[in-house]
C-alpha positions, -999 to 999 in steps of 0.1 A, spaced: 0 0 0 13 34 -13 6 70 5 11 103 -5 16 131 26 12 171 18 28 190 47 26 226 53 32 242 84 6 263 97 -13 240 106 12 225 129 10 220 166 25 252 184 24 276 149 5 307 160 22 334 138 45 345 112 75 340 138 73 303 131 65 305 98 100 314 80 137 323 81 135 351 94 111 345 124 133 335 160 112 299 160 108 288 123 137 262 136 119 245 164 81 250 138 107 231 114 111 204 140 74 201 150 68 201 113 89 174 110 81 157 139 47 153 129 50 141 96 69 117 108 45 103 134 25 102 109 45 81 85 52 57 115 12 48 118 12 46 81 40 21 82 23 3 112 -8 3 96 5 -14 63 22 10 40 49 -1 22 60 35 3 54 73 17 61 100 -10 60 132 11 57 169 -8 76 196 14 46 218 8 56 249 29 80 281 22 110 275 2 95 237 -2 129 230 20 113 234 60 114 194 68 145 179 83 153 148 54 176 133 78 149 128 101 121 111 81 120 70 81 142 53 51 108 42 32 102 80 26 103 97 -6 103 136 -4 96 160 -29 116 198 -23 116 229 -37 100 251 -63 86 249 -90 65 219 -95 35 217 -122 15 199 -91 22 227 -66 14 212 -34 7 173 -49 39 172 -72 46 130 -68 9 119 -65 15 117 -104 37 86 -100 23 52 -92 -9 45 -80 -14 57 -45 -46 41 -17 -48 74 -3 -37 111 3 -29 126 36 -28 168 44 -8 173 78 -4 210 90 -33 224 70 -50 257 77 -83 275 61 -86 295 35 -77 332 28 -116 340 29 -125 322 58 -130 353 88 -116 326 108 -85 301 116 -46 303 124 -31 319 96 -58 319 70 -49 322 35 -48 299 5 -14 297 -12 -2 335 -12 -13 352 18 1 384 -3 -16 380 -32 -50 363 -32 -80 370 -16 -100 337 -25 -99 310 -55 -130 295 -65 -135 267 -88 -169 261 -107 -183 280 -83 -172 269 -54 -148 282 -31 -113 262 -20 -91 263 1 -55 248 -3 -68 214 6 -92 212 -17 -75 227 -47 -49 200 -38 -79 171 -31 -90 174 -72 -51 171 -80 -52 139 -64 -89 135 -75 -75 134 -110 -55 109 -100 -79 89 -86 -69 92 -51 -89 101 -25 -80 122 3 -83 99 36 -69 122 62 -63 163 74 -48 181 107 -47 217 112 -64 238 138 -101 234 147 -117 262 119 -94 243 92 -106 211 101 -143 219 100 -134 235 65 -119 208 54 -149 184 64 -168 208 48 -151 207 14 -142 168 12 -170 148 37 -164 132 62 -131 119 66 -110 114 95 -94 146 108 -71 156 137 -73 191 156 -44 199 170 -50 238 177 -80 260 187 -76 289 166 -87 326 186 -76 352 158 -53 349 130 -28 349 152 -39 332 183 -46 299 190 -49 273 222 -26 247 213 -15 213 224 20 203 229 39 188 202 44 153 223 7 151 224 -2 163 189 22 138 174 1 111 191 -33 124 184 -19 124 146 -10 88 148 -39 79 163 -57 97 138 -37 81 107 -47 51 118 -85 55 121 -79 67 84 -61 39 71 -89 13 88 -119 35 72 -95 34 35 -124 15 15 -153 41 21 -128 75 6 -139 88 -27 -113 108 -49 -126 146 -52 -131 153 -88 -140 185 -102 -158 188 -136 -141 193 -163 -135 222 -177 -123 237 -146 -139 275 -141 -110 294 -121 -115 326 -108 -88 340 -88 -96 371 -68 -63 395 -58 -57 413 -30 -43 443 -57 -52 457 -87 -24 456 -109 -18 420 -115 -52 417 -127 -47 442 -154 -15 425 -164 -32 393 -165 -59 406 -181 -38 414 -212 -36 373 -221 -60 361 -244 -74 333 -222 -75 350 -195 -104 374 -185 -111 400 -165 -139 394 -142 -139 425 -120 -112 452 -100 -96 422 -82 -105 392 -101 -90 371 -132 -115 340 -150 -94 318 -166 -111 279 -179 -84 252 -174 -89 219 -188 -87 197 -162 -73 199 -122 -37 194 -134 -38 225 -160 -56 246 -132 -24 239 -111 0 250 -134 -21 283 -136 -21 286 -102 19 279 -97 21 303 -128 3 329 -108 21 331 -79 56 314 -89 63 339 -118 87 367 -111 99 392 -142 133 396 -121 139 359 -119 176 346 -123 190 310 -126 
């Protein structure tokens, strides 16, 4: 049995604000260990419950936040940017029982939840997709939808749980956080976070046969809407993209792999690039 695990970092145990979140914040080492820490607990109930392979994406920053050295030998990680599959690159490769999102938050439009946003906190204000509005986990639930993989299993804080639910049914889901503000959160410690996720991997991998994948239909309606003006008018001046208001860009993909190089495209391209 094969299972893929998208990690991010907000939605880690003890991850309350931007101080944990990169670099240049005095804890983004020890958020780098919890990080780790918990994808590897996770892993560990994986392996106990049957898996034979783990393809991990590094799904946070720079794409370089978990510690390699730390993760069990049967682990495959994906690092680093870009990647046509964003937050999912790997899930392309094999055939995979099920997806797992560990460290997971809500999305930018969501009043609510520990760090809030859904892939650039800088740049967009919400992403809907025929309609319907996702957040990071389920834009990455149709990219392993269109793989025919069902997602089987999220943590994050309590309003990105619920959100989650929400979006995907009722899978199994562990809440390791109680958010206050954006910025605020009752939290558990990492010793017993790492156990509620194993606990909670397992229930998951026992309840495998009822998941679905999450499929959108195809074509894909993406609207993007921007938290500034001018990228929208520079967008605007390709032919398949349209201008839907002040703030927001239409553009119709063909399927949930093509809407995630669009989205990688939007917020991956930089005119001042270098090798």
């Amino acid at each position: 049995m094969r299972l893929y695990i998208s990690a991010d970092i907000e939605g880690i145990v003890g991850v309350v604000s931007r101080d944990q979140t990169g670099p240049e914040g005095f804890e983004y080492e020890r958020a780098r260990d919890w990080m780790t820490d918990t994808v590897v607990a996770a892993c560990e109930a994986a392996l106990e419950a049957g898996a034979t392979e783990i393809v991990v994406s590094d799904s946070h920053g720079n794409g370089q936040s978990l510690k390699i050295e730390k993760l069990p030998e049967t682990v495959q990680l994906v690092r680093s940017w870009p990647r046509p599959l964003c937050m999912m690159q790997g899930i392309e490769v094999g055939e995979f029982a099920g997806a797992l999102l560990i460290g997971y938050h809500s999305g930018a439009s969501n009043p609510a939840g520990v760090l809030a946003h859904t892939l650039s906190g800088s740049a967009f204000q919400e992403v809907r997709v025929n309609g319907q509005v996702l957040n990071e986990a389920g834009l990455n639930a149709a990219i392993a939808g269109h793989y025919g993989v069902p997602v089987i299993y999220a943590s994050g804080d309590d309003v990105a749980t619920a959100e989650i639910r929400d979006i995907l049914g009722d899978i199994e889901t562990t809440t390791v956080k109680w958010a206050h503000s954006t910025r605020s959160a009752r939290t558990l410690t990492p010793a017993a976070a790492h156990a509620a996720v194993r606990a909670g991997v397992k229930r998951a991998i026992a309840r495998i046969g009822e998941a679905r994948p999450f499929r959108l239909k195809a074509p894909c309606a993406l609207e993007v809407r921007f938290r500034h003006r001018l990228p929208v008018e520079h967008l605007a001046y390709l032919r398949f993209v349209t201008q839907v208001d002040t703030y927001t860009i239409r553009y119709e993909a063909e399927d949930a792999v093509d809407m995630s190089k669009f989205l990688m495209f939007l917020f991956g391209y930089s005119v001042t690039a270098t090798m």
